[in-house]
Steps between C-alpha positions, in 0.01 A plus 500: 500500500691790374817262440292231365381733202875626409600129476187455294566840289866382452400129344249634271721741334802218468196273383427760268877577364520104482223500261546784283957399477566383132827354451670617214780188323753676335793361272817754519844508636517456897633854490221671297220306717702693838512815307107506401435365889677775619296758279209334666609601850636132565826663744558239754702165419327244652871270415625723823178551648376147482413506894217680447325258237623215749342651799179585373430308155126556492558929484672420166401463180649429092367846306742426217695215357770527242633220370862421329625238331857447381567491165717166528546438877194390676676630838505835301105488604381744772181649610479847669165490701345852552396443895302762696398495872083530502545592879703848483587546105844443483645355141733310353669229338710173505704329251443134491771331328463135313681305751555709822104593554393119572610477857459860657165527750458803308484275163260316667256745595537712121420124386168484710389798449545467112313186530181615652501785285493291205199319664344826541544647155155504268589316162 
């Protein structure tokens, strides 16, 4: 019984961060976008640590989004997802370029989980 409520405490308060998360879309340079995450306490890179969003995709979720476009190249486009881990806090962030993102498991999970969020938002 004991166990059963700590499983129970744990999925309200993730059901709870779920609800209250706002994404934020931001239009800057790749480079700003890490700089601001980093402010923000977003310190792991999830490019190098992708393992962890592959082994357990459903303890992630997008906080942030910022979004670049290249001023002439469309393969100059990249996003840099904000990411954190609901289960134990951790943050962080991955850089999804135009071309090299589509194919990744990791690409494909970021991809889900930006869909049902959209789903989810209140217009």
């Amino acid at each position: 019984m004991i166990i059963f409520k700590a499983v129970k405490s744990k999925i309200l308060n993730l059901q709870i961060k779920l609800q209250t998360m706002k994404k934020m879309y931001h239009y800057a340079t790749v480079e700003k976008a890490l700089e601001e995450l980093k402010e923000k306490g977003f310190s792991i890179d999830f490019n190098i640590e992708e393992g962890q969003i592959t082994a357990s995709p459903t303890s992630f979720g997008i906080v942030e989004i910022y979004r670049y476009e290249g001023m002439s190249d469309p393969d100059d486009e990249a996003t840099v997802y904000g990411i954190e881990n609901f289960t134990n806090g951790d943050r962080g962030v991955f850089v999804a370029g135009n071309l090299s993102f589509a194919e990744s498991d990791v690409a494909k999970i970021l991809l889900k989980l930006e869909i049902e969020d959209r789903k989810n938002e209140d217009f």
